[in-house]
Backbone as a ProteinNet text record, in pm:
[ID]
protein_1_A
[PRIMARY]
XXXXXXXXXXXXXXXXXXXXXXXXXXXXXXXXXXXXXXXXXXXXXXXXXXXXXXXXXXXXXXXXXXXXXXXXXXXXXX
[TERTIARY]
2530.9	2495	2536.9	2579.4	2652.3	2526.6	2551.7	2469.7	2460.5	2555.4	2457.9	2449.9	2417.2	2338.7	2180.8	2211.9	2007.1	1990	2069.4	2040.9	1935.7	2049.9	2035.4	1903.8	1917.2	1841.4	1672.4	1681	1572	1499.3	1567.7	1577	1496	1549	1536.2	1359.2	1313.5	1213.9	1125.2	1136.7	1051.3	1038.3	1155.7	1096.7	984	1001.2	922.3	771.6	767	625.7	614.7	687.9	625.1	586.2	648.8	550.8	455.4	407.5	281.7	180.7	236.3	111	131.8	211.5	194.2	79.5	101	61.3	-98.3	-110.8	-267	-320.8	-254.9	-336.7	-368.6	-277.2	-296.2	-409.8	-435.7	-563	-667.1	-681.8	-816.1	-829.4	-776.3	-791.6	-861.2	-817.8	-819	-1005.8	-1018.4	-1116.8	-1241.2	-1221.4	-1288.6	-1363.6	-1229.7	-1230.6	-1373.3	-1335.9	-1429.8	-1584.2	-1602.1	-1719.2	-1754.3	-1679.6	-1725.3	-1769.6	-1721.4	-1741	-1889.9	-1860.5	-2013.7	-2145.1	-2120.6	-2229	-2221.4	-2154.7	-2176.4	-2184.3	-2194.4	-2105.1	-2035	-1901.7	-1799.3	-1885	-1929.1	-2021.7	-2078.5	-2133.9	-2269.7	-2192.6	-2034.7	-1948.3	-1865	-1870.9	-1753.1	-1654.9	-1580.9	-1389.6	-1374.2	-1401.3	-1370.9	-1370	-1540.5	-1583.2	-1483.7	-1416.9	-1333	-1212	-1113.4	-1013.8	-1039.5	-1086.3	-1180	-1091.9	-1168.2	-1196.9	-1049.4	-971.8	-830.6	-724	-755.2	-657.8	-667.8	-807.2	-829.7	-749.7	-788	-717.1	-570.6	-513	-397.5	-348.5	-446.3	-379.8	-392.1	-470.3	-512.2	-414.5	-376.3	-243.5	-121.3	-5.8	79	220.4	152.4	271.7	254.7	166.1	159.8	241.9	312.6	429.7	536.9	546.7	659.9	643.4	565.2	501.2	572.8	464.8	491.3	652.2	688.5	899.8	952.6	887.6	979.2	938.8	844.5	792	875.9	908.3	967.3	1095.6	1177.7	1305.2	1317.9	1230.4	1238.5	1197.4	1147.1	1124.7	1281.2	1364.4	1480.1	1466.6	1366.5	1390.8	1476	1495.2	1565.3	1720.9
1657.5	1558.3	1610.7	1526.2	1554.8	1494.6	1601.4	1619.9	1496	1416.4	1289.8	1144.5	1222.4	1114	1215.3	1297	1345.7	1331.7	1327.4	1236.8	1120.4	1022.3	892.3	842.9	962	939.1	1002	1037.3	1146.7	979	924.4	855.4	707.6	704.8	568.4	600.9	739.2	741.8	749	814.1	771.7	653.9	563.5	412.8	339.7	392.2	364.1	400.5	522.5	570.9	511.7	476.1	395	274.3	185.9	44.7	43.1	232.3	206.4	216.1	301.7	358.5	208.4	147.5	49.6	-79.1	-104.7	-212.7	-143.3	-53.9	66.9	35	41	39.4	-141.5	-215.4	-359.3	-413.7	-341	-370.2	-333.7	-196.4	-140.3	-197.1	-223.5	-372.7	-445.8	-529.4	-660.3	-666.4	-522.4	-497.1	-491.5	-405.4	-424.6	-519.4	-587.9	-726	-795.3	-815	-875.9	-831.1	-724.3	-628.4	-698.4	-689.6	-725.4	-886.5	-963.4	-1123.6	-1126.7	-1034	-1090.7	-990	-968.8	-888.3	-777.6	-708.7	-537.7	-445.9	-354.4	-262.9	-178.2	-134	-62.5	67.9	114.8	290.7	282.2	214.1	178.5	191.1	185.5	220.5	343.6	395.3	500.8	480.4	583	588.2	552.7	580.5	605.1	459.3	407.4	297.6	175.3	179	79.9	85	260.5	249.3	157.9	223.1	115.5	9.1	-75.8	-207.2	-255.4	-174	-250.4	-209.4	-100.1	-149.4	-220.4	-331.4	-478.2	-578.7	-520	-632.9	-613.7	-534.3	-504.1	-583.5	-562.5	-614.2	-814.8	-811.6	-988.7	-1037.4	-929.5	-997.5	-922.7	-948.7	-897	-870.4	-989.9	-1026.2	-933.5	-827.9	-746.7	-622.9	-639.7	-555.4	-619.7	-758.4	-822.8	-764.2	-781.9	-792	-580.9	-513.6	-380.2	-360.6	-394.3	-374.9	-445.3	-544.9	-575.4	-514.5	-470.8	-377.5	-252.5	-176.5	-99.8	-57.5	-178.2	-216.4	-222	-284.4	-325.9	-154.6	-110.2	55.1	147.3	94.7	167.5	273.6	252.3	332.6	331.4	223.4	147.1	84.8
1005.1	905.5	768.7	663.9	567.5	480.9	374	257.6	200.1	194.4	182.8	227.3	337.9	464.7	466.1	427.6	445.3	341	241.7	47.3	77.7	181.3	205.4	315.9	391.5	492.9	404	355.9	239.6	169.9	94.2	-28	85.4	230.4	314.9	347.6	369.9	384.2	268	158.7	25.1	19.9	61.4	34.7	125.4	231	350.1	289.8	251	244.4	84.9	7.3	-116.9	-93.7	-20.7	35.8	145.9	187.4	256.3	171.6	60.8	-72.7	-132.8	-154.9	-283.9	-205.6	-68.6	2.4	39.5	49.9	84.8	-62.9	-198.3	-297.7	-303.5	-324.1	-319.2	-225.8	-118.6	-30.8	-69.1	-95.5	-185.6	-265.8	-352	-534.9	-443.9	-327.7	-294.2	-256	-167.2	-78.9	-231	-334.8	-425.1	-469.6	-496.2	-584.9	-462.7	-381.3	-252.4	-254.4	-306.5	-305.4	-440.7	-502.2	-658.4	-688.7	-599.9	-636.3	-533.7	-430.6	-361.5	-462.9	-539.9	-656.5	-645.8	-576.4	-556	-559.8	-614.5	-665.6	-587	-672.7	-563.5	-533.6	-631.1	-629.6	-493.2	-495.3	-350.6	-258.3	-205.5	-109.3	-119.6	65.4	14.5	26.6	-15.9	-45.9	99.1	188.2	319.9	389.9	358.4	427.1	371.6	242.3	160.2	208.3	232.9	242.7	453.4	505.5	649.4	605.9	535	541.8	438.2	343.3	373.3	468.9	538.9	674.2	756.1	755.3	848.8	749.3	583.1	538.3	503.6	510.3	561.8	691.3	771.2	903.1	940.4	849.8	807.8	696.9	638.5	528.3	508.3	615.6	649	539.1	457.9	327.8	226.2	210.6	146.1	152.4	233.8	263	196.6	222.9	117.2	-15.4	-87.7	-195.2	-254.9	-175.5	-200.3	-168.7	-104.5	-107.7	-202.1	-246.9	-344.2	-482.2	-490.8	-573.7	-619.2	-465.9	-432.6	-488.5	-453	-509.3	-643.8	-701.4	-817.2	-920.3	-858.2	-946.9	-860	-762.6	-777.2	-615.9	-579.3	-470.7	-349.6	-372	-217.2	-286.6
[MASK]
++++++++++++++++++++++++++++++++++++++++++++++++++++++++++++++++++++++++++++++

């Protein structure tokens, strides 16, 4: 493999793992936001039990992957 195809191949996976972080943070906001309209406070939950509950909503809103790639793109990674 030539130096840059593992450039390329390097650069294909940062992008990968930037629209799992960008689409993981967009769920936690989301999961918040949800906590917050039913009166809640976020404190009263843990990091743990929240990040939980946006990988259901992750898995209930699939377009958030659209969303985080084009994100993605748009800061140059891809």
């Amino acid at each position: 493999m030539t130096r840059a195809e593992r450039k390329a191949q390097q650069k294909a996976l940062q992008a990968r793992v930037a629209i799992r972080v960008f689409a993981q943070m967009a769920a936690k906001n989301a999961v918040k936001a949800s906590i917050r309209a039913q009166g809640f406070k976020v404190s009263h939950y843990s990091a743990r039990d929240i990040a939980l509950w946006a990988e259901v909503w992750i898995s209930d809103h699939p377009e958030v992957f659209a969303e985080a790639r084009a994100k993605v793109v748009k800061l140059g990674y891809c």
